[in-house]
Phi, psi and omega in degrees: 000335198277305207293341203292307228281302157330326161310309198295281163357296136352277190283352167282337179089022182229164194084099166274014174282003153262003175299125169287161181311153176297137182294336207175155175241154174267108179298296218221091154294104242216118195255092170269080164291352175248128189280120157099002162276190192266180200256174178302131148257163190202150208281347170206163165202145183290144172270123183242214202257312176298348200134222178267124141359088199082334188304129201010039167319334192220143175230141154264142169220171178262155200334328198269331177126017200267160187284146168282142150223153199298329189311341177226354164238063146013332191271007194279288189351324246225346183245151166303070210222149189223119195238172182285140193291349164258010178264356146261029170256157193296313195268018152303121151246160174321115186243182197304328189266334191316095133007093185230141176243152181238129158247147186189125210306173189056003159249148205294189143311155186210111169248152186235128172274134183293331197236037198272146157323147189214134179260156182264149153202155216260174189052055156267151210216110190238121191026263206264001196245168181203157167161205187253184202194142177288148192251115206279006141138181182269316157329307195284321176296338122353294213267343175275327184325315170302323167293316163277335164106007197193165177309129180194133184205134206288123178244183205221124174293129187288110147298325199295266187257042184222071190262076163317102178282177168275175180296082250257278189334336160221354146263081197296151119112348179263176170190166194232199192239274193247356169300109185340332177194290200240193191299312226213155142209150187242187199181156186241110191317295189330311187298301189301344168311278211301274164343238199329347169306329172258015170271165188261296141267102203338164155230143156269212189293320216280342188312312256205344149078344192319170180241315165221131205256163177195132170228176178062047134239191187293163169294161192033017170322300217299331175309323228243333206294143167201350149218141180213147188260118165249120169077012196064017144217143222279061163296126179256145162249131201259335168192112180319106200281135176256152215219144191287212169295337187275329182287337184282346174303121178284121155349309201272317181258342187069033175253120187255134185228213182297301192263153348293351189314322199290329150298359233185259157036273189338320179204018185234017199270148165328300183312306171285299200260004172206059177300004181236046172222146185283118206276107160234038178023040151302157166230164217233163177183089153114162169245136180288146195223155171224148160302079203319327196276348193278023182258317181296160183283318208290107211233018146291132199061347176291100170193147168229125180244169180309151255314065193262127176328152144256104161272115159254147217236337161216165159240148165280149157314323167204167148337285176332322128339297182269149198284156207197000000 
């Protein structure tokens, strides 16, 4: 009877005394509201239906509406954003003075106010999706234009009337605002450890974009992870990230070289972690994840905060397993 009622317990999610020990701790929770500047770190973050809170909420495009990425302006590196430290608490809205400041060298500061009236415009273009998005105004669209050197004007993703999903191939029913595929990725202190021992020069974390940072497991652990409890809530893993042209891009300078991709090659490639899958010398470094609870109406607890346990609750068997 003890064990059956510990079974239940279990698949109801409640109680962290059926939990096995924690796996990994969360070190660092990391907010990109503009998709390809740099990112927040921040001490919690609230969960919505899309991902984190704020979390890439804004795209700069171009004349036609199609999205900037760092893969073709390297200089998204270089800006800044900064939001008020109570917008990551749960039950915040936005007040008539409330903020997101921008930087970006040679340039002044630039605020966008969180809660102003937005006129729309239609045929904005994130890869394969496209629809409208609030457009944040001729100032602003100004100061990137000035920045880039060419037509550019910063938009806001419509919720009101807009849904981007995830890949139904590996995530059915969930979606996101402006993120490249899915809600969440996580990464591991251990893995980037592991990782600069064998670079010649280190890279840091920001090289590799997570959203959740996690440390004191093994390296590449994090591969493997397919259902795991943060905060009494349910992240599922969903994909192995296979990683573009942006981790060689220096952060700090916006200079792109070589490394870590070339390295990363070596042992972290289709060939070496999934030989019985057909080798397109992808390289693979942290996993995409979706929120089992962010499918619910109900947006009380959904948060997570820097040292909140990680329990894993299933593993794939290998790399080699897991989808990617």
């Amino acid at each position: 009877m003890e064990k059956a009622a510990s079974f239940l317990s279990s698949i109801l999610g409640g109680g962290r005394g059926s939990l096995p020990e924690p796996a990994a701790t969360v070190k660092s929770i990391l907010i990109y509201p503009i998709k390809s500047c740099r990112g927040i770190a921040v001490p919690q973050a609230p969960i919505t239906t899309t991902g984190f809170r704020w979390d890439r909420q804004w795209v700069v495009v171009n004349s036609k509406g199609r999205a900037y990425t760092q893969r073709v302006e390297p200089k998204l590196a270089l800006v800044e954003v900064e939001m008020p430290l109570e917008a990551f608490t749960e039950d915040w809205q936005p007040t008539a003075d409330a903020h997101m400041v921008i930087r970006a060298p040679g340039m002044d500061p630039l605020k966008i106010p969180l809660s102003a009236e937005r006129s729309t415009i239609d045929d904005v273009s994130v890869w394969e999706w496209s629809g409208s998005a609030y457009d944040e105004g001729a100032e602003t669209a100004e100061w990137f234009s000035t920045y880039f050197g060419k037509p550019s004007r910063l938009v806001r993703f419509k919720e009101a009337s807009e849904v981007r999903p995830t890949d139904p191939d590996y995530a059915q029913g969930y979606k996101i605002m402006f993120s490249d595929c899915f809600p969440f990725l996580i990464a591991s202190q251990g893995s980037l450890d592991a990782l600069n021992e064998i670079l010649k020069e280190p890279v840091p974390m920001n090289r590799f974009r997570p959203n959740i940072l996690v440390d004191g497991c093994h390296p590449y652990s994090e591969d493997l992870w397919k259902t795991i409890k943060i905060n009494n809530l349910t992240f599922l893993g969903v994909k192995l990230c296979n990683r573009c042209k942006v981790p060689t891009i220096n952060q700090e300078n916006a200079i792109s070289g070589t490394e870590p991709t070339e390295t990363l090659l070596t042992f972290r490639s289709d060939e070496k972690l999934r030989p019985s899958h057909k080798n397109n010398r992808q390289v693979y470094f942290g996993q995409n994840l979706v929120c089992k609870e962010s499918l619910s109406a109900k947006s009380k607890g959904k948060i997570i905060k820097v040292g909140d346990s990680v329990y894993v609750l299933q593993s794939f068997p290998s790399s080699n397993e897991a989808p990617a």
